[in-house]
LOBA-766888 format. One line per field, with one value per residue (C-alpha): residue number from 1; x, y, z. Coordinates in steps of 0.02 Angstrom, whole numbers. Each point is the difference from the previous one (the first is absolute). Example, Ala and Ser with C-alpha at 12.3 -4.5 7.8 and 13.67 -1.06 7.14 Angstrom:
// residues 2
num 1:2
x 615:69
y -225:172
z 390:-33
//
This chain:
// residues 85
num 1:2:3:4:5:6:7:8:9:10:11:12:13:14:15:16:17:18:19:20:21:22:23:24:25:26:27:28:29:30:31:32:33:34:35:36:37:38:39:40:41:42:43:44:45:46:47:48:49:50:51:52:53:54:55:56:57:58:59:60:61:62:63:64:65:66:67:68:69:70:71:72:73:74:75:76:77:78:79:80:81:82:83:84:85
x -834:116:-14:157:-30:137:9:-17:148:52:-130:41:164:10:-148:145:118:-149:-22:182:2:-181:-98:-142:45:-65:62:199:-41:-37:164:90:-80:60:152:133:111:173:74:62:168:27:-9:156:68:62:144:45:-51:116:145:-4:6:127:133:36:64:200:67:100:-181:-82:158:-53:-185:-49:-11:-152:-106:-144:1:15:-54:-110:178:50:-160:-41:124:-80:110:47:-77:71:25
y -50:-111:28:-25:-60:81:-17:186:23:-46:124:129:0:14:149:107:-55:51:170:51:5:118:-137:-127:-158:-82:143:-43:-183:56:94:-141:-125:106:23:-82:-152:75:-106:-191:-64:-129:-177:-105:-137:-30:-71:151:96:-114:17:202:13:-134:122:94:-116:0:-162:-44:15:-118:-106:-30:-56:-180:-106:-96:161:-58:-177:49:159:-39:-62:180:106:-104:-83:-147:-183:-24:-128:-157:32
z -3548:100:198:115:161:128:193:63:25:-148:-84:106:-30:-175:19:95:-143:-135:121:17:-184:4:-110:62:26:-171:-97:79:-24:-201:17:46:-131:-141:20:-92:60:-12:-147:95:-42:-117:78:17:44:171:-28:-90:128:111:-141:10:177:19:-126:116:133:6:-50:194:54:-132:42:186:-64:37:-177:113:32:-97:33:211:-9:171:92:-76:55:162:41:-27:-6:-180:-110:-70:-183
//
């Protein structure tokens, strides 16, 4: 048997969970161990990820993007001084 050690309140909260549900609170925690993992996604890349989303953007937008964002992305996010390249 494995033991879980919870701060009460903790403990207690999941025991009104267990309650509201009318089971003790090993029998919800059995519940809950057996059920299934819904089914994940497949993993991708993220630039494919990156690719999808980007579709979508109209091209007078894409236009107006700076051809440096990567290199100075922190001028871009924090308005940082850009770097020497």
């Amino acid at each position: 048997m494995t033991v879980i050690e919870l701060p009460d309140e903790q403990a207690a909260a999941l025991k009104a969970k267990a309650a509201a549900e009318g089971l003790s609170l090993e029998a919800w925690l059995q519940k809950l161990a057996e059920q299934e993992r819904p089914a994940s996604r497949p993993r991708r890349h993220i630039a494919d990820v990156i690719l999808e989303n980007m579709q979508d953007v109209p091209p007078e937008i894409m236009a107006t993007m700076p051809e440096d964002g990567a290199s100075q992305h922190d001028h871009y996010i924090y308005g940082w001084p850009k770097k020497e390249e």
